[in-house]
VODOVEX-693387 format. One line per 4 residues: number of its first residue (from 1); their letters; for each residue x, y, z of C-alpha. Coordinates in steps of 0.05 Angstrom, whole numbers, plus 5000, padded with zeros to 4 digits. Example, Ala and Ser with C-alpha at 12.3 -4.5 7.8 and 13.67 -1.06 7.14 Angstrom:
1 = AS = 5246 4910 5156; 5273 4979 5143 .
% end
This chain:
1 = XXXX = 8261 1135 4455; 8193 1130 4455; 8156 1095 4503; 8081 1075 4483 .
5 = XXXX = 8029 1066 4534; 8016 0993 4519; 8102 0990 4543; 8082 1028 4606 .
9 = XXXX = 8025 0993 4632; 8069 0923 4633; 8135 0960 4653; 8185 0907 4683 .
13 = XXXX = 8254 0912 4708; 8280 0881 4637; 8231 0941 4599; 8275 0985 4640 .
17 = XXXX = 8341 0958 4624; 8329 0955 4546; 8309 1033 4544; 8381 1041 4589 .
21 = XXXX = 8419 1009 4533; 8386 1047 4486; 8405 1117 4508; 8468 1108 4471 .
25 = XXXX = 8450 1107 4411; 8429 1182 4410; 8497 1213 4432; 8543 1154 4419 .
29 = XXXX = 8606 1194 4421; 8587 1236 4484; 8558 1168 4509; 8630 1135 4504 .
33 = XXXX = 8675 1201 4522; 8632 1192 4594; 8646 1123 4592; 8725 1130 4581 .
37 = XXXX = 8732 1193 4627; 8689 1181 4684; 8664 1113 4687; 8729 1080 4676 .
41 = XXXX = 8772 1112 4724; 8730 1104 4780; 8718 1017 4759; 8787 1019 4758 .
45 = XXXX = 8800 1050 4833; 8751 1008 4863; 8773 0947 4843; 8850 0965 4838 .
49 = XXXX = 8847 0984 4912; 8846 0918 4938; 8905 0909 4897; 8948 0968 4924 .
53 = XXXX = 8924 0961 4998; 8939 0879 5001; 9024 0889 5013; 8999 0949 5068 .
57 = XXXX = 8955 0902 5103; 8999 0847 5104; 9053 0880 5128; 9017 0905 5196 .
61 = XXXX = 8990 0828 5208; 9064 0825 5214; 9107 0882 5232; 9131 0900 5300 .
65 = XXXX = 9088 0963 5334; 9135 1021 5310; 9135 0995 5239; 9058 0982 5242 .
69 = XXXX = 9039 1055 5264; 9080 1074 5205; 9049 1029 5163; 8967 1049 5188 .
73 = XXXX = 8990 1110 5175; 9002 1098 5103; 8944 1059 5103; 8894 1126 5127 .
77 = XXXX = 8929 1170 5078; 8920 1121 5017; 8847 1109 5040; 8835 1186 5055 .
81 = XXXX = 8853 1211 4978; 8815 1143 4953; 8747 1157 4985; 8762 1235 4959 .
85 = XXXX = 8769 1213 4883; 8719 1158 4893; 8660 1201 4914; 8681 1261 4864 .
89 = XXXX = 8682 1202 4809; 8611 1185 4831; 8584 1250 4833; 8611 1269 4765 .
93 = XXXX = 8583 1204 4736; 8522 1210 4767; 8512 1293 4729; 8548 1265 4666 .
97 = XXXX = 8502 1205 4651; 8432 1228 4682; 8447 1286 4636; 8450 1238 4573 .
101 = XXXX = 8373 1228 4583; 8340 1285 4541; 8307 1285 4478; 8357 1316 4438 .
105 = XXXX = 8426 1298 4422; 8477 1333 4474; 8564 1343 4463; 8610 1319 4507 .
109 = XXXX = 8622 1388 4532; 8563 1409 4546; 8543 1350 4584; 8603 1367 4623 .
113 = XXXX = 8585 1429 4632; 8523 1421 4665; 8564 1383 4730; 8590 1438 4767 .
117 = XXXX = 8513 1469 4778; 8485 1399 4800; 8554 1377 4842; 8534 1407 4907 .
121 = XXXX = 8469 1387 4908; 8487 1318 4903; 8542 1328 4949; 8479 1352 4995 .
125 = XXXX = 8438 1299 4984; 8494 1257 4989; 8515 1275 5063; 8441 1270 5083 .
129 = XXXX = 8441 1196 5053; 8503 1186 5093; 8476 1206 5157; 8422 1163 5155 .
133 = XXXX = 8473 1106 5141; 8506 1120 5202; 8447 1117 5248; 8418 1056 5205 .
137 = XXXX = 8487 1017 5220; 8484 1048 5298; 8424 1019 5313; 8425 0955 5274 .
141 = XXXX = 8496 0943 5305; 8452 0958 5383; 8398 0904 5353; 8455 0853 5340 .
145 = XXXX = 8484 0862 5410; 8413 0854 5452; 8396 0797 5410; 8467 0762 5429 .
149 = XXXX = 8446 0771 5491; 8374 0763 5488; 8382 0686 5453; 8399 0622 5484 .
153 = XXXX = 8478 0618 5454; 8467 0542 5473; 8405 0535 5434; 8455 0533 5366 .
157 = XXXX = 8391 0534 5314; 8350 0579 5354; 8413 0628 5361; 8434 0610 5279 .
161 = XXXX = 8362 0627 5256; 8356 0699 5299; 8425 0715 5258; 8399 0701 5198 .
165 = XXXX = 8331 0737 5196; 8368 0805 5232; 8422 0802 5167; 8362 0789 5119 .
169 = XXXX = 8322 0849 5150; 8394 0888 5153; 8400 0869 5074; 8347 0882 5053 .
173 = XXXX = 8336 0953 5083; 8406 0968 5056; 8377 0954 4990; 8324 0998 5001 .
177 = XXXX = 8363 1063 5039; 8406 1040 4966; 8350 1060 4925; 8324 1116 4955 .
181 = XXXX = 8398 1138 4953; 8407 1129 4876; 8341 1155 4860; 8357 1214 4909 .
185 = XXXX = 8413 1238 4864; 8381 1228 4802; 8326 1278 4835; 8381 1323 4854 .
189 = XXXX = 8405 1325 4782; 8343 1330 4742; 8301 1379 4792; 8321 1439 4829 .
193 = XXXX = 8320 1402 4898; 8371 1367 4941; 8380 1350 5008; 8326 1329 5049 .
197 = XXXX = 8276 1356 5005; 8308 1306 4950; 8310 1245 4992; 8230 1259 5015 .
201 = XXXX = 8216 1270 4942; 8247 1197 4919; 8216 1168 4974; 8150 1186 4945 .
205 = XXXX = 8181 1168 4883; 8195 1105 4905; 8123 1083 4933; 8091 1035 4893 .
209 = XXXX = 8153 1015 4853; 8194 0995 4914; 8196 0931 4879; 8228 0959 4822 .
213 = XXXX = 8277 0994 4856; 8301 0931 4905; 8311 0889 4844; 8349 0940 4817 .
217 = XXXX = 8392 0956 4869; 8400 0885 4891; 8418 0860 4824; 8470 0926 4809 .
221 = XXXX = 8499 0905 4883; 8502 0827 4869; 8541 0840 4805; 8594 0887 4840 .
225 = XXXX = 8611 0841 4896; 8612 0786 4843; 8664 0825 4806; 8705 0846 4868 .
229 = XXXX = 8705 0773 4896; 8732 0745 4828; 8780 0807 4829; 8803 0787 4895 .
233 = XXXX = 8811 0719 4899; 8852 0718 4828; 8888 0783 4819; 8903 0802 4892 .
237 = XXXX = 8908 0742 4928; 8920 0690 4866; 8993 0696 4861; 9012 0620 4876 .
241 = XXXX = 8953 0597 4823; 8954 0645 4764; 9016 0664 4730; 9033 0744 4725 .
245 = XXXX = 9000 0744 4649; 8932 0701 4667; 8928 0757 4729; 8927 0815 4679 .
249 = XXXX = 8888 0791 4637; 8840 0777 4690; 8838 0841 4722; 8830 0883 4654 .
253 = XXXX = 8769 0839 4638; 8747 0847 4705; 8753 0912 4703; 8715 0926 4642 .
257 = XXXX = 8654 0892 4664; 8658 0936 4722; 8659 0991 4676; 8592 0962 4632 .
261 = XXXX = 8560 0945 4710; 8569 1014 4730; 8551 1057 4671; 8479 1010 4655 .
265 = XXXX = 8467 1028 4739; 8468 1099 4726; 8425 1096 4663; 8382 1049 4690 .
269 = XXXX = 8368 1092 4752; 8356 1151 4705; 8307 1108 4669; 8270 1095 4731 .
273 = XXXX = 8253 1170 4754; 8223 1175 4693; 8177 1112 4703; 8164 1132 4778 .
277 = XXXX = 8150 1205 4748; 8097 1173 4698; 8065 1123 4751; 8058 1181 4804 .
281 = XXXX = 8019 1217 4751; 8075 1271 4757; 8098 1315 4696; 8172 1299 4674 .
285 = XXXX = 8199 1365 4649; 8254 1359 4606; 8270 1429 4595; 8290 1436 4662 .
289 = XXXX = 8359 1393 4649; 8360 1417 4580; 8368 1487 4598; 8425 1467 4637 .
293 = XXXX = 8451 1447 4568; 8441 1507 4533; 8384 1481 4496; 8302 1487 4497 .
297 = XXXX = 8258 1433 4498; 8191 1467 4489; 8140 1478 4540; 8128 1433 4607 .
301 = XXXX = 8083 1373 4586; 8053 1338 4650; 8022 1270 4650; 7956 1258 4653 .
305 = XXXX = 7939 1191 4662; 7979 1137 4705; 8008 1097 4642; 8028 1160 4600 .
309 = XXXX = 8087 1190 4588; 8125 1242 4545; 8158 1218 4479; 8236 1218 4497 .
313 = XX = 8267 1210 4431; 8336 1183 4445 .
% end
């Protein structure tokens, strides 16, 4: 693709979305071979979990105690190996997709190829993001607890209002730790950085376009829990109002627009470190992911003004 400077200078969230869609079109058979191999599988767990834990779960609402630690045992095994092929899944997404964002035309196989050099960095990068989760939900879970206390339970507005504002602050930094996450492991792909060092260089990243990057986020998050609610409320749990047919047919529809969700996220992320690279004034080498390819872009081009940017012709 090429994107001109008058594009740049009145980049919006839909400018972003329409070069995502567009990256297809230069490797459309490596662009679908991800899509079939990686993206689908892991649409499919996500929302087919719900499905497979529902009889578990219902059985322990219901079971004596020695049946029930039988059953939770089940229960941590099945969610053990799903969290193991979820995050995998993401990670080779994440190095298959971000690596269909160069200016030449790239095979399925080498686009595979390029995953096991960037999977430990964004395994890295990834346990760094996930450690600031944990202390993120600690203290916001503290927060909750002094203001229960802190608030007049008998004042019912007063108490309904505090809640309210502490979920909208607790959403909305989610969105943003979200962001700095998925723009953290496109760094970790495209640079030779990960870790720390990746999530302080999409937080720089990030300045400036936080906007961008929330709205992203926010609108990639609304659409899954759209998807998973529908899933649920019709496939898993809608047994006495859809028939077995109206359920499949449901869930496999379902489950392809999970599939177009997630694949436009990750392209739409990579996308976005190229317009944070450009508005930062920062040079976007190419070659570096290239060369992971086996190919050679030509030299390193950096940007020189604040709306410029290299031609990517996808």
């Amino acid at each position: 693709m090429d994107l001109e400077a008058e594009k740049l200078q009145s980049l919006s969230v839909s400018d972003i979305l329409k070069e995502s869609i567009s990256i297809r079109k230069r490797s459309p058979k490596t662009f679908y071979l991800i899509t079939l191999t990686l993206i689908f599988p892991i649409s499919f767990a996500i929302l087919a979990h719900s499905l497979s834990t529902h009889p578990i779960i219902s059985q322990l609402q219901s079971d004596t105690a020695a049946v029930a630690a039988s059953n939770w045992s089940r229960l941590l095994i099945f969610q053990f190996f799903y969290l193991i092929f979820i995050f995998a899944f993401s990670f080779l997404s994440t190095a298959a997709v971000v690596s269909l964002y160069t200016s030449k035309p790239v095979s399925f196989s080498s686009t595979v190829a390029v995953v096991p050099s960037v999977f430990r960095r964004l395994f890295v990068t990834f346990l760094w993001i996930a450690l600031l989760m944990v202390a993120y939900n600690i203290v916001f879970l503290r927060f909750l607890v002094l203001l229960v206390y802190a608030v007049d339970t008998q004042n019912v507005i007063l108490f309904v209002f505090s809640i309210l504002v502490v979920f909208a602050l607790f959403l909305g930094l989610h969105v943003y730790i979200s962001a700095w996450w998925h723009l953290a492991s496109v760094v970790s792909v495209l640079e030779p950085v990960y870790g720390f060092t990746a999530m302080k260089k999409s937080y720089e990243l990030l300045k400036e376009r936080t906007y961008n990057g929330f709205t992203i986020v926010f609108d990639y998050l609304t659409f899954c829990r759209v998807i998973n609610g529908l899933f649920g409320s019709v496939v898993v749990h809608g047994g006495d109002d859809y028939g077995v047919l109206s359920r499949i047919m449901v869930g496999g529809f379902l489950v392809g627009v999970l599939v177009i969700v997630n694949l436009i996220g990750l392209l739409v992320h990579s996308v976005f470190y190229y317009v944070c690279k450009s508005y930062h004034h920062q040079g976007i080498g190419k070659s570096v992911l290239y060369d992971h390819l086996g190919g050679y872009l030509g030299e390193y081009v950096p940007l020189k003004s604040r709306i410029q940017m290299e031609n990517l012709d996808v």
